[in-house]
C-alpha positions in Angstrom: -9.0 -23.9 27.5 -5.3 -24.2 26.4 -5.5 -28.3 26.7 -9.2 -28.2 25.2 -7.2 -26.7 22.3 -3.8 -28.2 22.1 -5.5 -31.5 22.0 -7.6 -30.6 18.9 -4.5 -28.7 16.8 -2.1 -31.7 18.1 -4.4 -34.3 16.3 -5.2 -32.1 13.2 -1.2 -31.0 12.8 -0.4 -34.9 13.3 -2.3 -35.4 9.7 -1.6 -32.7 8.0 2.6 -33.5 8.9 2.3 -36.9 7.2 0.2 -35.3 3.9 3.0 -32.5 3.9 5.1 -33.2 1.0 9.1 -33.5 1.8 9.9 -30.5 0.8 6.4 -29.0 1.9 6.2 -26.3 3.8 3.5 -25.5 6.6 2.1 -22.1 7.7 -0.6 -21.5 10.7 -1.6 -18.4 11.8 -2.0 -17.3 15.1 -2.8 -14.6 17.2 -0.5 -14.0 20.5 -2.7 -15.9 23.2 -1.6 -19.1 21.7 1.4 -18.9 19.7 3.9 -19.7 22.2 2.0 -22.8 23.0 1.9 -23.4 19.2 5.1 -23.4 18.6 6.1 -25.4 21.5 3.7 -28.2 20.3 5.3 -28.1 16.6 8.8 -28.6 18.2 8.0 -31.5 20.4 10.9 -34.1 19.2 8.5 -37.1 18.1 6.7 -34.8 15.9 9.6 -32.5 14.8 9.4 -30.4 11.6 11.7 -27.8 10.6 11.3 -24.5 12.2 11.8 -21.5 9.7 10.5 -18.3 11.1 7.7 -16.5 13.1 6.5 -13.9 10.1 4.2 -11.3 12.1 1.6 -10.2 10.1 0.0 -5.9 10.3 -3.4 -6.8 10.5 -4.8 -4.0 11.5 -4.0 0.0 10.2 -5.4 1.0 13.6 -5.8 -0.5 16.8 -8.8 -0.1 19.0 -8.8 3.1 21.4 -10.8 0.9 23.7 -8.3 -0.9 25.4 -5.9 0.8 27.9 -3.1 -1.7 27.8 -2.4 -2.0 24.1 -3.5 -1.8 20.5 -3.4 -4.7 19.3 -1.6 -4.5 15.7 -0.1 -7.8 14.6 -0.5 -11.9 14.4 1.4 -14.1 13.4 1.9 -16.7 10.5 4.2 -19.6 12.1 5.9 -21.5 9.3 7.9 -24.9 9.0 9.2 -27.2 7.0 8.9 -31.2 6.7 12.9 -31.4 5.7 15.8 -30.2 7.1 17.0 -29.8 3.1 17.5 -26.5 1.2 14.6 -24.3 1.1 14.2 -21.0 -0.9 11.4 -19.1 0.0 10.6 -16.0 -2.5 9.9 -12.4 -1.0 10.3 -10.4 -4.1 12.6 -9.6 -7.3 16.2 -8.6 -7.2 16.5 -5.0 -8.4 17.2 -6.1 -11.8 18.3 -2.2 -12.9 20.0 -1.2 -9.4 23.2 0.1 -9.3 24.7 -0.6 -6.0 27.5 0.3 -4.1 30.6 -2.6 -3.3 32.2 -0.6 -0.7 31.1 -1.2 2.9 32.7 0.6 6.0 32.3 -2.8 7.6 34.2 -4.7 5.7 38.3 -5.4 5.3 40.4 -3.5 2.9 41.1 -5.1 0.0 43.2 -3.8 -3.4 41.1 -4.2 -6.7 42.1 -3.8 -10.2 40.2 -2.7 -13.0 40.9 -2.6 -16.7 40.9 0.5 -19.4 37.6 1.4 -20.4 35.5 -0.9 -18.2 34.0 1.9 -15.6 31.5 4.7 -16.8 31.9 7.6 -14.5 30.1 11.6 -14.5 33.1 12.7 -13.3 34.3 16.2 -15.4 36.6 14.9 -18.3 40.8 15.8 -16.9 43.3 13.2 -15.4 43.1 13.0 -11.6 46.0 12.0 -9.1 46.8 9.4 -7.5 45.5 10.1 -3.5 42.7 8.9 -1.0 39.6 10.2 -1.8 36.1 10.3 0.2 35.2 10.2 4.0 37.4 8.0 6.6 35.4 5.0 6.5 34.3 4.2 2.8 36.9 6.1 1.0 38.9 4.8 -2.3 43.0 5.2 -2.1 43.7 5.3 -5.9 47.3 4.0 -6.8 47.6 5.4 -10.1 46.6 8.4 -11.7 43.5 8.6 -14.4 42.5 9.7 -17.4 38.5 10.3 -17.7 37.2 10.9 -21.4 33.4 10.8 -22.4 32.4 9.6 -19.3 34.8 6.7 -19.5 37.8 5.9 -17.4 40.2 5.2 -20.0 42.8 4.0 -17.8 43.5 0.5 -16.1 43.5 1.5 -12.1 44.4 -0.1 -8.5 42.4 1.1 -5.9 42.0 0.1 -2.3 38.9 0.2 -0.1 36.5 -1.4 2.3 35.5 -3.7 -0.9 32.9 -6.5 -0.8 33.9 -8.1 -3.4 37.4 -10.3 -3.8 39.5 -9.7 -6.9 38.5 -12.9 -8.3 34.8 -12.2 -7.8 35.3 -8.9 -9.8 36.5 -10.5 -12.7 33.9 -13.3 -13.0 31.4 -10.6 -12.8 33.2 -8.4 -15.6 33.4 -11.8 -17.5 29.7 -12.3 -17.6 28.8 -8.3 -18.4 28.5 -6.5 -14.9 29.1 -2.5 -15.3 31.2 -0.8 -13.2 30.3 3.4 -12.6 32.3 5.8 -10.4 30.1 8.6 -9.5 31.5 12.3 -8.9 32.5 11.4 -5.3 34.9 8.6 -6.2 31.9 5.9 -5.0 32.4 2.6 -7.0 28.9 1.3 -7.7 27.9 -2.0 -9.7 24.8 -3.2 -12.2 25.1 -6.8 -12.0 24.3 -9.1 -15.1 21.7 -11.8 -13.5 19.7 -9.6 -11.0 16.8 -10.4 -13.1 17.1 -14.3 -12.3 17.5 -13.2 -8.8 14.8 -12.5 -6.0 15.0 -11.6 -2.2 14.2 -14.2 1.1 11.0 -12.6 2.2 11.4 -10.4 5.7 9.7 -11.3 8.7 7.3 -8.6 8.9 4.3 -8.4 6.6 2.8 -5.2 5.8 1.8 -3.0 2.9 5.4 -2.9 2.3 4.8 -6.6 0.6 1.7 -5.5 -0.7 -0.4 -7.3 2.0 -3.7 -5.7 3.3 -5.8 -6.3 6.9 -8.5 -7.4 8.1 -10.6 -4.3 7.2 -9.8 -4.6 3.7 -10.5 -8.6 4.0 -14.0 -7.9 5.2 -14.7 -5.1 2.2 -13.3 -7.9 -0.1 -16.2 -9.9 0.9 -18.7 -8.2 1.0 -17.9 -6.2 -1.9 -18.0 -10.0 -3.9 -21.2 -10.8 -2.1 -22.7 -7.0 -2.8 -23.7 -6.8 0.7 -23.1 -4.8 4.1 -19.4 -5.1 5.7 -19.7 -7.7 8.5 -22.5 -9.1 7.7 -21.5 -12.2 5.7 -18.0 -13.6 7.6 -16.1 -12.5 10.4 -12.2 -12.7 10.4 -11.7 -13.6 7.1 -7.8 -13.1 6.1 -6.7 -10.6 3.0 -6.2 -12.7 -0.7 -2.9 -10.2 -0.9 -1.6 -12.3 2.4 -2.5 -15.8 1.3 -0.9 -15.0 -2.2 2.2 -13.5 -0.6 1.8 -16.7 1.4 1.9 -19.2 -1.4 3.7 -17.4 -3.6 6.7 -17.5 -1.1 6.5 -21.8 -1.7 5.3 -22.0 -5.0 6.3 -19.1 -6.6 9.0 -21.7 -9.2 6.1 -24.9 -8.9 3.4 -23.9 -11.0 1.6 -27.5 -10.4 1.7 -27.5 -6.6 -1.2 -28.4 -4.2 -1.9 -26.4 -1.2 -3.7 -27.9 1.2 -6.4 -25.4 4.1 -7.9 -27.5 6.6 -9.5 -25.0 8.6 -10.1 -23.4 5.1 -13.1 -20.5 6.4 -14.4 -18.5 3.8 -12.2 -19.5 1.3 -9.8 -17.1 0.8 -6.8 -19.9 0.3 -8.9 -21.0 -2.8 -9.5 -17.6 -4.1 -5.8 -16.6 -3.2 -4.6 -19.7 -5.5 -6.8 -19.0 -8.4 -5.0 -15.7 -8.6 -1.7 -16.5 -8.5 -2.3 -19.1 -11.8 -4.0 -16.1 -13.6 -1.5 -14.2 -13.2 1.6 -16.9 -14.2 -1.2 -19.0 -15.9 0.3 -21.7 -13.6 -1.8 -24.8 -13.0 -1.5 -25.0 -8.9 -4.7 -26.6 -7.3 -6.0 -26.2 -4.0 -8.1 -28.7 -1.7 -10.3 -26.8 1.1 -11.9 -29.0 4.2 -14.4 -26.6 6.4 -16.7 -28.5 9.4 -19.0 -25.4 9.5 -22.7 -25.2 7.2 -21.1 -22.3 5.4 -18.7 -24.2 3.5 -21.7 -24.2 0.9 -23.2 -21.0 1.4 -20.5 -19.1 1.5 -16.6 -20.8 0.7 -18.2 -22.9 -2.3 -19.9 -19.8 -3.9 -16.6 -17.7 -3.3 -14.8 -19.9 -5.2 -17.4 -20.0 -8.4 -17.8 -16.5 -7.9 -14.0 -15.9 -8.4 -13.8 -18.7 -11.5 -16.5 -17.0 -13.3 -15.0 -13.6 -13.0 -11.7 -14.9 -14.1 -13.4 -16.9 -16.8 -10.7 -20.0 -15.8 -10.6 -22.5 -13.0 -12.9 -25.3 -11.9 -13.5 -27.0 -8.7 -15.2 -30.0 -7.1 -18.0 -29.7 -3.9 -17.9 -32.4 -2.1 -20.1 -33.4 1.5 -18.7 -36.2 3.8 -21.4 -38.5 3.4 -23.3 -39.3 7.2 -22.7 -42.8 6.5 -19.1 -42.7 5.6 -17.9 -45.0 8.1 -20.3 -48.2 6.8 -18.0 -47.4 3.8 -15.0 -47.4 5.0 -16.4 -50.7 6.8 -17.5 -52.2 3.4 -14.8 -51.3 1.5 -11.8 -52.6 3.9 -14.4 -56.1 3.5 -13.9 -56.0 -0.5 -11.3 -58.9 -1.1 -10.6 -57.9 -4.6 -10.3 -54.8 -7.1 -13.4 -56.1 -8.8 -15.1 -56.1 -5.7 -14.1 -52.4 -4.9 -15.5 -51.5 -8.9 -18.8 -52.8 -7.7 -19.1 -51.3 -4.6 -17.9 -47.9 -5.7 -20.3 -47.9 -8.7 -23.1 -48.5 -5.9 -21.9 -46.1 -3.8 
């Protein structure tokens, strides 16, 4: 059964690598009977892509009491990428109104200095004393006495601690509008002034903590859109939040990209897509491929269903014709682009 199924992913992966854009990126998900042997077939070195991560997916809010051994909880989404270049893969915003602390008992300790008036603080108006202040391992030794006034450290001050951040650092931050605060435990803390350009690498686990459903709710999805019983319509279909956290983690910056589903299902990549570019009003498109007599029963209706209720989107149906290979045939025998108009027009 493993060979049966190696071959058929081995030949399918061996296409979809040489359609993969250079800086594409590839996902497959998997459940944990096969994804060791998955993985070892995307490493083989005459077929090597770039491995990024094993992401395991929650897809269930309950395992099945049945089973004696384990519950089974999680799959996994294996992802890679075509180049060994830089790669920025988006999670979720930087905490654009954050304050957060630059003192870490991990780090070295460094000395710091900080101009009048630059640091907001709640401590009690009064000058304090130069001494160490706090616990052992992220305390502040001040240098110099202060003088705090409406909430303001009216002072310049030295101060050494555990810092992250170099002097240098510091004052590019100050330069381009980064507040400083001092709470009423001496704890420096820091609002920086691009956080809302910023966002966060995505973590390896995907759960309701990203906003991603299960399977359960995948299932209601469907059958809520197709008004009929759970079950019923398609088994195993994935959650739209998991393929938008999906390709929203690629293409979250290329509003025009294409993502490509081979083994495409019910659709959900398509819905998924059509999603994302209502919200952003981005212009990504998808291309689906399924071998199974649902593709127009089911996948193909999905999507119309979902461009009608967004009132934006379009797609085009296509079946491989049964005699596509007397086409290929005639049109590899067409020696010129005249030829090719003619035949195409017939066909």
């Amino acid at each position: 059964n493993h060979s049966t199924w190696l071959t058929f992913m081995r030949n399918r992966l061996l296409v979809a690598k040489e359609l993969l854009r250079e800086d594409g990126v590839i996902f497959v998900s998997i459940d944990d009977s096969e994804q060791a042997y998955l993985k070892v077939l995307m490493d083989e070195k005459k077929k090597k892509i770039n491995f990024i991560t094993n992401f395991v997916w929650t897809r269930k809010r309950k395992g099945s009491f049945l089973s004696k051994k384990v519950r089974k909880m999680t799959e996994f989404v294996i992802c890679y990428s075509k180049s060994e270049g830089d790669l920025s893969l988006y999670g979720e915003d930087a905490y654009s109104d954050k304050w957060q602390p630059i003192v870490k008992r991990t780090n070295s300790l460094k000395k710091l200095y900080f101009p009048k008036n630059i640091i907001k603080t709640t401590l009690k108006e009064g000058i304090y004393e130069k001494l160490f202040r706090g616990n052992n391992e992220t305390g502040i030794l001040f240098l110099n006495d202060f003088n705090v006034k409406n909430g303001i450290i009216i002072d310049e001050i030295e101060v050494e601690g555990k810092f992250v951040w170099t002097q240098e650092f510091l004052d590019n931050e100050l330069k381009n509008g980064t507040e400083i605060s001092m709470s009423n435990k001496f704890g420096f803390n820091v609002l920086r002034y691009d956080q809302s350009e910023k966002f966060k690498a995505p973590s390896t686990i995907i759960n309701r903590d990203n906003n991603v459903g299960t399977n359960e709710e995948a299932t209601q999805e469907l059958a809520d859109m197709f008004d009929v019983e759970i079950g019923t319509i398609f088994n195993y279909n994935k959650p739209v939040s998991l393929l938008k956290y999906l390709i929203n983690m690629v293409c979250f910056e290329d509003k025009n990209a294409i993502v490509l589903d081979y083994h495409c299902g019910s659709g959900t990549t398509g819905h998924s897509l059509l999603e994302l570019n209502k919200i952003d009003e981005g212009n990504r498109r998808f291309i689906m491929i399924e071998q199974m007599n649902y593709a127009e029963t089911i996948t193909a209706k999905r999507i119309s269903k979902v461009i009608e209720n967004n009132k934006a989107g379009s797609f085009v149906y296509l079946e491989l014709a049964k005699n596509n290979q007397n086409a290929i045939d005639q049109i590899q025998n067409c020696k010129s682009y005249d030829e090719l108009i003619v035949f195409f027009d017939e066909m």
